[in-house]
C-alpha positions in Angstrom: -28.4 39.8 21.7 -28.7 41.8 18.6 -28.6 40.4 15.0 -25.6 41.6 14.1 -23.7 40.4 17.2 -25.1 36.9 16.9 -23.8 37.0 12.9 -20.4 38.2 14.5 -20.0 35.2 17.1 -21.7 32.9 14.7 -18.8 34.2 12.0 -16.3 33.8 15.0 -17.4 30.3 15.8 -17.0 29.2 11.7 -13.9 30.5 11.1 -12.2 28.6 14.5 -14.0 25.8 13.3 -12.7 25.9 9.9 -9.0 26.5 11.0 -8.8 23.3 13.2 -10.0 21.6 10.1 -7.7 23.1 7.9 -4.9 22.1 11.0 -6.2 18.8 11.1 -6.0 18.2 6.7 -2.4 19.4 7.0 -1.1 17.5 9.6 -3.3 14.0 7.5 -1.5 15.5 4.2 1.8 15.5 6.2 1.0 11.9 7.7 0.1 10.7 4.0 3.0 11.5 2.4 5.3 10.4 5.3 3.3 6.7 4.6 3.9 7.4 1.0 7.6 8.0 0.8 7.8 4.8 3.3 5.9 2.3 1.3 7.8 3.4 -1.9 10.4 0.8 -1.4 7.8 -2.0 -0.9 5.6 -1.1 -4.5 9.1 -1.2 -6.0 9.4 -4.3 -4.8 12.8 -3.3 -2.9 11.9 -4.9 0.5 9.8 -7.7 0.7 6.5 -7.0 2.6 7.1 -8.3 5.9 10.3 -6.3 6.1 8.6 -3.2 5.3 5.5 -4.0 8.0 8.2 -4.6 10.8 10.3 -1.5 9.6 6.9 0.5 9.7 6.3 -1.0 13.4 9.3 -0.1 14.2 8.8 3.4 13.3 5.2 3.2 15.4 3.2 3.4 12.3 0.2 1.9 13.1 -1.4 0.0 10.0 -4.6 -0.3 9.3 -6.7 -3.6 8.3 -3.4 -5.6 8.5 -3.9 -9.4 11.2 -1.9 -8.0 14.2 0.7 -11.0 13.9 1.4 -10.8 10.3 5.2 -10.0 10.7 5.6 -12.5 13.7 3.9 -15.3 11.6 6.4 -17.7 9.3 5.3 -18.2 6.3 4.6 -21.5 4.5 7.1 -23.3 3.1 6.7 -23.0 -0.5 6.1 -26.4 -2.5 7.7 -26.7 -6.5 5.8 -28.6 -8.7 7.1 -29.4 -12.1 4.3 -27.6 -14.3 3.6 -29.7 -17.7 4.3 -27.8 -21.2 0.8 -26.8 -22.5 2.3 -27.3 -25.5 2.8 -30.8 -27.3 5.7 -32.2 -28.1 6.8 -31.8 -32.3 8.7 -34.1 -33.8 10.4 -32.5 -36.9 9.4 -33.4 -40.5 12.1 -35.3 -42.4 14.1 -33.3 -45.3 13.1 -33.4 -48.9 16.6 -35.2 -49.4 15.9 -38.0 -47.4 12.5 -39.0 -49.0 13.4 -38.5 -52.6 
């Protein structure tokens, strides 16, 4: 093979290369902003988190780094404590009337 055939098929070779990139970057973009537009609600804090997990599974989006039982789990029961004023109590000062 001459030089400038092997620069030809090497040029060949890069530019299929870079298109299935560029293919692959479009269909992430595509993916990212279908996650984006779905998680919207949940930031907003318009559907709690499990709700938008199970809606997501439902839709068979796949979630990364996420316990695979998160949505089947129940959660805790939630205990109320009665939280002490940081404050101290004042009593009020009496009137100048009533000491003079």
């Amino acid at each position: 093979m001459e030089t400038p055939t092997k620069t030809e098929v090497l040029l060949e070779v890069i530019e299929r290369r870079l298109a299935e990139i560029s293919e692959r970057q479009h269909a992430l973009a595509v993916e990212r902003a279908r996650l984006a537009e779905q998680l919207t609600p949940l930031r907003l804090g318009v559907t709690s988190p499990d709700l938008a997990v199970a809606l997501l599974r439902a839709k068979g989006v796949a979630l990364r780094r996420l316990a695979p039982s998160a949505v089947d789990r129940i959660p805790p029961e939630v205990v109320l404590r009665a939280v002490v004023s940081p404050h101290p109590k004042v009593t009020p000062l009496p009137s100048r009337s009533e000491t003079a």
